[in-house]
N, C-alpha and C positions, 0 to 999 in steps of 0.2 A: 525353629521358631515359627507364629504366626504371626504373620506379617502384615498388618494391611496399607495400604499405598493409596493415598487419597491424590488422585492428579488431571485436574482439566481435560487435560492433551493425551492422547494414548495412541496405541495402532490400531486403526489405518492411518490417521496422518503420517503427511512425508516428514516432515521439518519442523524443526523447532523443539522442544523439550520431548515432544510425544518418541520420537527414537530411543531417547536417552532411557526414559521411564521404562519404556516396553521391554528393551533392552536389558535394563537393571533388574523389573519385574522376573522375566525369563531365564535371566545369571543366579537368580537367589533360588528359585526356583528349581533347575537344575541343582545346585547344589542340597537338594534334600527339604529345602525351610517353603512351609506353607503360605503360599500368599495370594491375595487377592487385593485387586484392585477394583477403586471407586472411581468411575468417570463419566464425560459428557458423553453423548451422542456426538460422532467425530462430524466436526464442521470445518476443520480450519483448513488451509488459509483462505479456502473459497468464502469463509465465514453464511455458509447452507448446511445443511444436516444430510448425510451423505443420503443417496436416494434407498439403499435398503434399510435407513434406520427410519426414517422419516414415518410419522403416525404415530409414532410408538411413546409412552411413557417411561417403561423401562424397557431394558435387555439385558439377559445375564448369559456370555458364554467362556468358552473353555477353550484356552489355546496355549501352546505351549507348557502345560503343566501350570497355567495362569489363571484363575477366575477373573472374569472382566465382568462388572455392573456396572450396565453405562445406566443412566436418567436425561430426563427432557431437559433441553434449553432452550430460553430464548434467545434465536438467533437472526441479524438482521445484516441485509450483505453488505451494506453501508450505513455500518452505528452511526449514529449517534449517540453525546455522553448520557440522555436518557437510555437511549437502547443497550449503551454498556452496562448500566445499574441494573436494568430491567435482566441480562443475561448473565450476571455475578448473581444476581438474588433469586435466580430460577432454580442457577446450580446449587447454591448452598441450602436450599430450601428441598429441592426432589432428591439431592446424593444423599441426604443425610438419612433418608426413612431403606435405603441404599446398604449404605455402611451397618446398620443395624441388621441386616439379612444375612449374617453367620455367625460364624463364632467366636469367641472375643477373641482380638489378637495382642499378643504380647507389647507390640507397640504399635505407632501410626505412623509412618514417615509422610509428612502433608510437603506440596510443592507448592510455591506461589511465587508467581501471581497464577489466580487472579487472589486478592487478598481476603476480600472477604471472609473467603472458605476457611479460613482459622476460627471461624465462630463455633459452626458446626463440629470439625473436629475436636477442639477443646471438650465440647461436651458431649461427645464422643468417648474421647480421653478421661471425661468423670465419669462417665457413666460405666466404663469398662475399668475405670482403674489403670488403665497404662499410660506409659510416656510418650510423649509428642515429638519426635523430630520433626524440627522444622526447615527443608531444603529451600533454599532463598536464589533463584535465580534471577532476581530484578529486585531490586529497592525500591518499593513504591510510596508513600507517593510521589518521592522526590525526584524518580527519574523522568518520571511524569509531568509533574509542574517545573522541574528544568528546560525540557521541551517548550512551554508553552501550552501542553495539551490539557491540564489542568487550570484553571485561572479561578473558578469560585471559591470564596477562601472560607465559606460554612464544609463544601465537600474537600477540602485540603483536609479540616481541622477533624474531620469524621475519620478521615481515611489514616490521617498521623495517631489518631487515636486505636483504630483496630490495629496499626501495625505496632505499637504499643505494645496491644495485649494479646497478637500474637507472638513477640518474642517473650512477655513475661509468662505465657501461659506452655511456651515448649519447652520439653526438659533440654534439648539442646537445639542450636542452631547451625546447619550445616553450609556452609557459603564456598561459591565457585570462582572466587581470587580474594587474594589476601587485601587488594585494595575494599571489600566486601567487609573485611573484620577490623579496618580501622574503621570505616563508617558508621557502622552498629556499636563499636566499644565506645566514640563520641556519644553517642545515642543514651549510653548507659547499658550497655547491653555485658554481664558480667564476660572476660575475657576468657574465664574458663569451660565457660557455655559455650563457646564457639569452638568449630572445628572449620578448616579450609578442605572439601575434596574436589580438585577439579572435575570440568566435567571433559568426558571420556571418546573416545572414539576405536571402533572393533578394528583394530590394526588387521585383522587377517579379512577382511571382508573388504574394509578398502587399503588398497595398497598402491604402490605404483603398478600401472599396466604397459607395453609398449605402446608410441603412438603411429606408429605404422600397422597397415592393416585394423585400424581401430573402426567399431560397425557406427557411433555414433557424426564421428568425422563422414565417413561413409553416407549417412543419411540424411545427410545435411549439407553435403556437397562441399564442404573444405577442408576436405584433402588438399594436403599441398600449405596451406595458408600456420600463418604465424596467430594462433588461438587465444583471446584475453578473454577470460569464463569469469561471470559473475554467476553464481545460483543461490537463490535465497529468496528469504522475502524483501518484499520492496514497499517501503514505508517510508512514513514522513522522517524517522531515525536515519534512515543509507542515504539519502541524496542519488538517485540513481542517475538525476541529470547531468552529475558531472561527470560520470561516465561516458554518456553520449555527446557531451562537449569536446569530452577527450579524443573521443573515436573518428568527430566532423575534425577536429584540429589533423588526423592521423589517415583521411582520406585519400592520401596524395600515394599510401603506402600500400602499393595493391598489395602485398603479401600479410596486411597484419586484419584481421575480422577478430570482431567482437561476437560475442556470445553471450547473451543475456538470458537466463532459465528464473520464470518466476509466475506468481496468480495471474491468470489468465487477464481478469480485470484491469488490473498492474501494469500489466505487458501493453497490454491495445491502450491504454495512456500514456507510454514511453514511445508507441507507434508512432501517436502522433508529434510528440517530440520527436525524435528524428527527423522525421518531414521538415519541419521546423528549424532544425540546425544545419540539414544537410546532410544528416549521418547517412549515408546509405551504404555502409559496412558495417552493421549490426544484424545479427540474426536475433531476432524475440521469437524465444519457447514458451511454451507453457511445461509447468513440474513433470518433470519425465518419470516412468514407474520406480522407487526405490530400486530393486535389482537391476538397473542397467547404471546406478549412479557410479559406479566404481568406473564404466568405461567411459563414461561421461565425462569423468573427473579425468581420465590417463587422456581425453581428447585436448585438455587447453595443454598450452604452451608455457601459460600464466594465471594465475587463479587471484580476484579480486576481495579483498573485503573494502565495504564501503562505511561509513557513518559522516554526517555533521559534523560541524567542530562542535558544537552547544549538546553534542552527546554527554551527559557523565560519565566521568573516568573511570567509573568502576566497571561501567557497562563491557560484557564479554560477547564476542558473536561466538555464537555452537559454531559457526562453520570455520573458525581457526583452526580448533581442533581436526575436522574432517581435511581441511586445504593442508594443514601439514602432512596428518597419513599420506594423503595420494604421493607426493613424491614430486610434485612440481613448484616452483618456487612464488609467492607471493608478495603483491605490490599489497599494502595495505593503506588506504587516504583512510588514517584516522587521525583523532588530536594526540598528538606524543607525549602527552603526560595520560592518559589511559592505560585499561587493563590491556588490549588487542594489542596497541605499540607494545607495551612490555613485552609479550609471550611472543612476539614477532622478534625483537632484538635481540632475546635469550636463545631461541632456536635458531638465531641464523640462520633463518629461513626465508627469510622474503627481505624488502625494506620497507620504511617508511616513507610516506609522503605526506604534506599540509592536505587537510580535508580540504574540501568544495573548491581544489586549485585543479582545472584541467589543465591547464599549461603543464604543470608539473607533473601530475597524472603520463599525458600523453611523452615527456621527455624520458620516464623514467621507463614505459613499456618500450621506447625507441632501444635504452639501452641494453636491454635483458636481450633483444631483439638480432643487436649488434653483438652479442656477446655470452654465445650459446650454451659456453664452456661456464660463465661465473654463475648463468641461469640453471646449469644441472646441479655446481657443485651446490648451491642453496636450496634446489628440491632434496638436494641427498640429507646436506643437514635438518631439514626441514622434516624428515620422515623419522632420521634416527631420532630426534628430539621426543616426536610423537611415540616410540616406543619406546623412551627412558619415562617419559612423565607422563602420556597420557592415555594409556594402554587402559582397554576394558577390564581385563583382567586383577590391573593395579589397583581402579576405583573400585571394583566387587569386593576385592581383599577390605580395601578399608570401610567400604557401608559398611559389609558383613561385622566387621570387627568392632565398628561403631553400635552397631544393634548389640552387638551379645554385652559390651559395654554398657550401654543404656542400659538391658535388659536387667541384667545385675545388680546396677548402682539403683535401680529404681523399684526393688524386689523390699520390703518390710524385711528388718530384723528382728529372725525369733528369738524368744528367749531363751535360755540353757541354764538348767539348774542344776546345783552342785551339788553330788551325794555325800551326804552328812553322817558322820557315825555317832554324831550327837543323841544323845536318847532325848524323845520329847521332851521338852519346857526348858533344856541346858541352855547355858551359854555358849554360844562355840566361838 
């Protein structure tokens, strides 16, 4: 098939959907099916335009048997909700003259957020004749104005309208938890149109590693130490301060450091937190190069996911996924009626704890701490779980089988006529 893959995020970003896509792009790819991808100029999370794309309006290159077309954004390192509309509408406006630069492809697989970009691909999708999948990793605007981040109620009713006619305008929608497809079948979203594929993590890339003799322990001087890794982004969604609350509460415990991997920006604001609480067992990183993240990951002892309680429960962090592969066991401070609690309870692989409660944070890393044996046997469930459900492999089978599906069901029926031994003008 040809494929084309319209998505913000691509490689070189570390994190966030840009893995997943590039990933996905180069599995279909390998498997024989022509594809090319539509994208920005890579900015995130530093939210700058990486310094060899910068100047440029476009860029088209070749990688992994991939075509990559990036286009200008605008980008600002501290948006604002102008600056965000300003860099939604730079993208949908330059990818689109983008997407036009080859050959028509069998279908479009569009990712959002950001949402807008459903305009464009839609007429895309007319103007080539093919069908739309539409991969839905955030619900916007809802998870949005759940936050607080949204508050004008002219841009709510703008935004609840494109996501409107991007679900009425994709032949199907693809969502990454089932809490995702009760949302949208509220919505009115027909329930046939929907499919669940979670998203994935390359089980043979990250894996468990030993943590002795490990180079990034090594290079950071805690060796020896009891390791609590948060790595991510860090935004108004994580709450990273309860972490560092956690960690001034857990000061008294020379053996337990913290580990925080995030935007450089990010990080030196958590700095000064610290200072602030007293944490002075925290190490702040800035994003270490993807290929060292598997020994990264084999360095904690413990792997965090964080969010708010005022998170939506649908909401999923990519790095579930990755924290079960590695093999180490997982404290999760999310709200327990969430997608994250769920895929945590089900893999037996971590526990849960109350968001924004360090107290309970810091009681429950005391335990894993104390009790070395019950923290292995929940990285070991914790990994097998990642290779029963969410093997790269497993998500490639079903895109792939989803596109040759679409492909088919959205192909015109011809018509077949019947040989007739009738002689002209008979009745048959």
């Amino acid at each position: 098939m040809r494929i084309l893959i319209y998505s913000y995020n691509y490689y070189p970003e570390p994190i966030g959907i840009a893995p997943l896509m590039t990933e996905l792009a180069e599995g279909l790819a390998k498997r024989g099916h022509e594809v090319r991808v539509i994208t920005a100029m890579p900015n995130y999370p530093q939210r700058e335009i990486y310094e060899q794309y910068r100047g440029k309006l476009y860029e088209t290159e070749e990688r992994n048997g991939v075509t990559i077309q990036r286009s200008y954004v605008w980008v600002k390192p501290k948006p604002s909700l102008l600056d965000r509309i300003f860099l939604d509408s730079s993208f949908v406006c330059t990818s689109f003259f983008q997407a036009l630069r080859g050959l028509r492809p069998d279908l479009v697989l569009l990712t959002v957020p950001p949402l807008p970009v459903c305009a464009p691909a839609a007429l895309l999708g007319w103007l080539y004749n093919c069908p739309i999948v539409l991969n839905v990793q955030d619900i916007l605007p809802e998870a949005a104005v759940h936050m607080g981040l949204i508050k004008n109620k002219a841009l709510i009713w703008v935004l609840e309208a494109i996501e409107k006619f991007a679900y009425r305008t994709a032949h199907t929608v693809s969502v990454i938890a089932e809490g995702f497809v009760e949302n949208l079948e509220s919505k009115g979203v027909p329930s046939e149109k929907i499919t669940c594929i979670p998203n994935w993590v390359d089980t043979s890339f990250i894996h468990p590693l030993p943590k002795e003799n490990n180079a990034f322990r090594r290079a950071h001087q805690i060796e020896g130490k009891f390791v609590v890794l948060y790595s991510g982004n860090i935004a108004l969604t994580q709450g990273l301060e309860t972490v560092v609350e956690a960690a001034a509460q857990l000061c008294d415990v020379p053996d337990i450091v913290f580990v925080i991997v995030g935007e450089m920006k990010a990080v030196e604001t958590l700095k000064r937190y610290c200072k602030t609480c007293g944490a002075n067992n925290v190490v702040l990183l800035p994003f270490q190069p993807r290929e060292s993240l598997p020994e990264m990951l084999a360095a904690a002892d413990v792997g965090l996911i964080v969010q708010k309680h005022n998170v939506i429960s649908f909401n999923m962090p990519s790095k579930t996924q990755v924290l079960l592969a590695s093999g180490r066991p997982i404290i999760a401070s999310v709200p327990g009626s969430g997608s994250a609690a769920e895929a945590i309870e089900k893999s037996c692989g971590g526990v849960v704890v109350e968001p924004e409660n360090p107290v309970a944070l810091a009681k429950q890393i005391l335990e894993l701490q104390k009790n070395p044996e019950h923290a292995e046997r929940l990285g070991k469930q914790g990994r097998q779980y990642a290779l029963e459900r969410y093997s790269f492999e497993q998500a490639l089978n079903q895109y792939e089988n989803l596109f040759y599906q679409v492909k088919k069901s959205s192909q015109p029926i011809k018509p077949t006529y019947a040989l007739s031994t009738n002689k002209p003008g008979a009745e048959g």
